[in-house]
N, CA, C and O of each residue as an XYZ file, in Angstrom:
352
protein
N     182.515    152.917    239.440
C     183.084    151.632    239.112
C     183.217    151.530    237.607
O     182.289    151.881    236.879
N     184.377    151.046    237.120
C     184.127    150.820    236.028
C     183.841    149.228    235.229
O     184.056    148.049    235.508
N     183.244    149.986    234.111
C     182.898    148.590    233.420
C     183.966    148.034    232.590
O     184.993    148.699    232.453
N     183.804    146.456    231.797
C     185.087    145.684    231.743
C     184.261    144.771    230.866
O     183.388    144.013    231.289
N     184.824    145.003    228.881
C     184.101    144.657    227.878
C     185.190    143.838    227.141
O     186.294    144.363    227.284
N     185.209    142.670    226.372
C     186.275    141.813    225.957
C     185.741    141.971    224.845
O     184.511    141.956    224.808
N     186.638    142.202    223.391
C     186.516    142.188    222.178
C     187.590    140.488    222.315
O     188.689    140.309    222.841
N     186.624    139.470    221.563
C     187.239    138.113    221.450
C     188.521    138.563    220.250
O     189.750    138.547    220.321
N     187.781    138.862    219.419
C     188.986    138.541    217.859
C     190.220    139.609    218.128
O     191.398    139.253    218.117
N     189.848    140.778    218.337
C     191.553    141.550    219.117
C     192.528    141.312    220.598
O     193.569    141.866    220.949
N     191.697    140.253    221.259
C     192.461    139.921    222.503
C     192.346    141.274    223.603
O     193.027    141.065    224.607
N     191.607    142.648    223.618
C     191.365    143.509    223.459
C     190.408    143.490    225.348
O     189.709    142.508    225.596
N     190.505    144.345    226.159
C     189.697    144.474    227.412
C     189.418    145.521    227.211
O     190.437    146.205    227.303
N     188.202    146.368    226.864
C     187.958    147.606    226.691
C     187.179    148.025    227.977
O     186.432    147.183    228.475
N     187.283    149.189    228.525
C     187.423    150.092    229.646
C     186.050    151.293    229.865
O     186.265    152.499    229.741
N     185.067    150.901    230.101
C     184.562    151.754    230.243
C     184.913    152.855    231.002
O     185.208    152.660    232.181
N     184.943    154.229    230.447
C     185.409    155.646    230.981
C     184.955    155.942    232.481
O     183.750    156.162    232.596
N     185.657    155.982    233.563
C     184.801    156.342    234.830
C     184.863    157.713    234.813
O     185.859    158.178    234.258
N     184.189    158.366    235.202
C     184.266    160.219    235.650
C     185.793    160.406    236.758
O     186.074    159.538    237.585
N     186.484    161.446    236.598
C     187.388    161.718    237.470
C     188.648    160.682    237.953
O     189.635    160.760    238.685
N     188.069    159.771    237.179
C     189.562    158.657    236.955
C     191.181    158.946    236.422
O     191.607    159.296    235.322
N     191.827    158.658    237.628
C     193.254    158.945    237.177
C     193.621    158.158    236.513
O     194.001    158.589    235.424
N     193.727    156.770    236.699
C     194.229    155.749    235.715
C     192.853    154.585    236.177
O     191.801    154.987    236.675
N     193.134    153.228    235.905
C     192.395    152.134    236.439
C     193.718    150.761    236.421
O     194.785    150.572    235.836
N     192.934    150.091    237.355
C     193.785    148.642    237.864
C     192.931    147.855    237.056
O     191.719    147.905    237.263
N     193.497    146.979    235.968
C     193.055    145.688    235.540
C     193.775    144.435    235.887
O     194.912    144.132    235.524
N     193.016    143.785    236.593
C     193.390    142.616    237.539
C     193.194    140.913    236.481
O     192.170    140.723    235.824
N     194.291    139.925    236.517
C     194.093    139.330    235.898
C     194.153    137.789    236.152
O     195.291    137.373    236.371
N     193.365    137.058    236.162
C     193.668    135.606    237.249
C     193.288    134.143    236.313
O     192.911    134.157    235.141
N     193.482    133.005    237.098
C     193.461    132.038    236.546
C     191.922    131.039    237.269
O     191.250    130.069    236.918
N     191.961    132.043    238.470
C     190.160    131.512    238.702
C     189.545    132.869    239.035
O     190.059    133.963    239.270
N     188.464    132.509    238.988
C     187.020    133.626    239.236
C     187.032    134.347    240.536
O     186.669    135.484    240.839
N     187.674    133.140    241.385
C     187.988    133.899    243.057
C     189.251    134.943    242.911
O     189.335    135.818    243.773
N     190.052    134.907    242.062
C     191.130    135.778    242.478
C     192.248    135.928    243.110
O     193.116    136.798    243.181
N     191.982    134.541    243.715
C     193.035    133.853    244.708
C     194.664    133.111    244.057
O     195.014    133.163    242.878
N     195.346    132.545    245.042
C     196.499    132.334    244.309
C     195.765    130.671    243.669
O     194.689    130.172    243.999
N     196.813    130.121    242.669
C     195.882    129.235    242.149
C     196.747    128.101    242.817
O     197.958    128.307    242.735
N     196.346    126.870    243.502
C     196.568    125.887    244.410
C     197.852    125.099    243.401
O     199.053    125.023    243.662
N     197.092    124.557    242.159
C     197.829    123.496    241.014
C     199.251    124.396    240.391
O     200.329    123.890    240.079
N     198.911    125.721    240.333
C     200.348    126.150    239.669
C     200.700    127.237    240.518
O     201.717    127.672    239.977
N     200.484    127.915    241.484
C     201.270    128.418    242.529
C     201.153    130.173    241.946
O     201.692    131.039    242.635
N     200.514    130.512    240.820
C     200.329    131.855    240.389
C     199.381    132.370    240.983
O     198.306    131.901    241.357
N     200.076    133.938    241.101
C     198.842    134.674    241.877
C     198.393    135.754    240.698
O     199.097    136.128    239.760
N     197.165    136.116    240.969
C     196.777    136.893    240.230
C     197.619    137.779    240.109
O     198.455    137.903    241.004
N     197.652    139.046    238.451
C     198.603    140.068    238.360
C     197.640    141.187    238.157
O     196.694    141.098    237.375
N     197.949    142.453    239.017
C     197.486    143.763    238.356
C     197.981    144.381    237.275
O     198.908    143.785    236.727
N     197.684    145.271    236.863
C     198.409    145.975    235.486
C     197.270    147.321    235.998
O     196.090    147.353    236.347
N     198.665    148.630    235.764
C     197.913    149.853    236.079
C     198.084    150.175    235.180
O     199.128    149.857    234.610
N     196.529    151.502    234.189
C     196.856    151.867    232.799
C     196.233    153.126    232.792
O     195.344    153.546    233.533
N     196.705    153.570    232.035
C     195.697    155.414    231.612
C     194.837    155.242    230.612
O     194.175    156.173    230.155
N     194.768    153.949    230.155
C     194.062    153.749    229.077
C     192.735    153.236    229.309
O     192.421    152.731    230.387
N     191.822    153.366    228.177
C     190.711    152.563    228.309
C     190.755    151.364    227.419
O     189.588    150.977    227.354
N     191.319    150.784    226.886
C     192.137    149.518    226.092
C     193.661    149.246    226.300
O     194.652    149.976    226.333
N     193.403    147.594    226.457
C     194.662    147.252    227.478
C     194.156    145.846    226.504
O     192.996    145.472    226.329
N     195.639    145.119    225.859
C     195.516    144.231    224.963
C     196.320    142.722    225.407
O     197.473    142.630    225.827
N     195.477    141.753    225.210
C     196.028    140.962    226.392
C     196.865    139.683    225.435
O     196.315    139.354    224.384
N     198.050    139.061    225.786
C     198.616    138.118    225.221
C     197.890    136.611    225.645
O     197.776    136.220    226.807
N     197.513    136.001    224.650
C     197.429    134.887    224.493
C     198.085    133.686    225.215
O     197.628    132.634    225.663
N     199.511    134.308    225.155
C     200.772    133.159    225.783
C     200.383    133.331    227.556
O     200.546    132.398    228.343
N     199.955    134.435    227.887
C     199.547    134.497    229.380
C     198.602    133.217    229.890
O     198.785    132.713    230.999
N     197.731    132.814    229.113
C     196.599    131.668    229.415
C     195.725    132.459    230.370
O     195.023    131.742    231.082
N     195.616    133.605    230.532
C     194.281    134.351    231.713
C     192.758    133.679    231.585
O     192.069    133.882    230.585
N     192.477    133.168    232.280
C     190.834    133.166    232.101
C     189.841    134.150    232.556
O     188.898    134.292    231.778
N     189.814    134.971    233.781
C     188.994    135.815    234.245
C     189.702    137.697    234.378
O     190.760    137.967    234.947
N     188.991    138.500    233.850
C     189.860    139.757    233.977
C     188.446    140.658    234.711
O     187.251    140.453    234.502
N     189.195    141.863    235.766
C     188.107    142.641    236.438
C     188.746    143.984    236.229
O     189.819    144.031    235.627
N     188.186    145.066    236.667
C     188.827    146.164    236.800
C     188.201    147.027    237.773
O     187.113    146.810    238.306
N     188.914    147.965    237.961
C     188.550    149.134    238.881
C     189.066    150.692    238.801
O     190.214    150.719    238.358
N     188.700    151.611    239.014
C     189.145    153.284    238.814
C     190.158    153.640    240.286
O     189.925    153.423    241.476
N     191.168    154.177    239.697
C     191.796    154.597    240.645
C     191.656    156.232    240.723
O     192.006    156.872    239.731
N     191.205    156.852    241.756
C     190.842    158.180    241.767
C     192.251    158.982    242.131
O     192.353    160.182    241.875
N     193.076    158.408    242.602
C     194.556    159.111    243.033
C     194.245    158.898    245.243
O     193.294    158.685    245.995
N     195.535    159.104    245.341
C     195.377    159.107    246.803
C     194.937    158.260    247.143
O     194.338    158.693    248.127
N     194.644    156.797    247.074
C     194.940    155.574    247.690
C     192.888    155.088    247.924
O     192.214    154.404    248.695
N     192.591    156.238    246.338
C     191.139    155.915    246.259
C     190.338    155.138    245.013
O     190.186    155.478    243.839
N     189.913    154.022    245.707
C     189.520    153.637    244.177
C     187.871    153.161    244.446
O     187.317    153.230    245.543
N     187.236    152.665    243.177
C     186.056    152.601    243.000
C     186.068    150.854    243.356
O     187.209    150.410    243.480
N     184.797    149.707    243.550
C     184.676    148.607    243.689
C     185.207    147.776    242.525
O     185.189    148.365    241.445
N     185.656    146.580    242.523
C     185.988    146.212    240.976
C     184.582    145.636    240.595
O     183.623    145.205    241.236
N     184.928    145.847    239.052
C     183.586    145.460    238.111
C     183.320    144.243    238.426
O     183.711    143.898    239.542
N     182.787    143.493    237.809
C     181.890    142.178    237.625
C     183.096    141.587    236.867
O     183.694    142.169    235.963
N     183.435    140.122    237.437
C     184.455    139.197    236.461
C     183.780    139.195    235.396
O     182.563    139.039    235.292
N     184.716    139.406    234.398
C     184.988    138.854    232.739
C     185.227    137.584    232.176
O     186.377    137.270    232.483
N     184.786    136.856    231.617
C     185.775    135.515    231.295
C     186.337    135.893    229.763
O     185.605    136.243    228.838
N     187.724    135.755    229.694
C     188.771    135.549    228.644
C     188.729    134.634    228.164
O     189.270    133.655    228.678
N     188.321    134.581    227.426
C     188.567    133.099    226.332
C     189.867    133.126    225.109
O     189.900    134.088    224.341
N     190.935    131.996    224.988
C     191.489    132.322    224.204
C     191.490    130.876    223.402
O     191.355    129.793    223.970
N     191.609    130.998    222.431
C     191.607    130.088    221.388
C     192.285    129.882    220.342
O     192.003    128.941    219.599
């Protein structure tokens, strides 16, 4: 599983390295559940990356970000522990 570290002042989700990881899914939502959100009709968005830093826009308004390792072949690891995004 991988881990899922927020640098506040670069807007910045840094990626802890999983072993044997092809890429990872960073998942991005407007509540903690993950669900679609009732008041504005958005559903959470994935973003697939090869990276271990993935830099997030401000104008998005995200509050909670998770992630997970994708091993290839339709295998992936549990997602991490929610993040809270703070933007200011």
């Amino acid at each position: 599983m991988g881990d899922i570290f927020y640098q506040h002042m670069t807007k910045q989700l840094l990626l802890k390295e999983a072993k044997f990881a092809k890429s990872y899914q960073v998942q991005l939502s407007w509540n903690k559940d993950f669900t679609k959100d009732s008041k504005t009709g958005f559903t959470p968005i994935t973003v697939k990356t090869d990276q271990t830093s993935v830099t997030i826009s401000s104008a998005l308004g995200y509050s909670y970000a998770r992630v997970r390792a994708d091993y290839g072949n339709g295998v992936y690891s549990k997602w991490s522990n929610v993040k809270t995004v703070e933007f200011k």
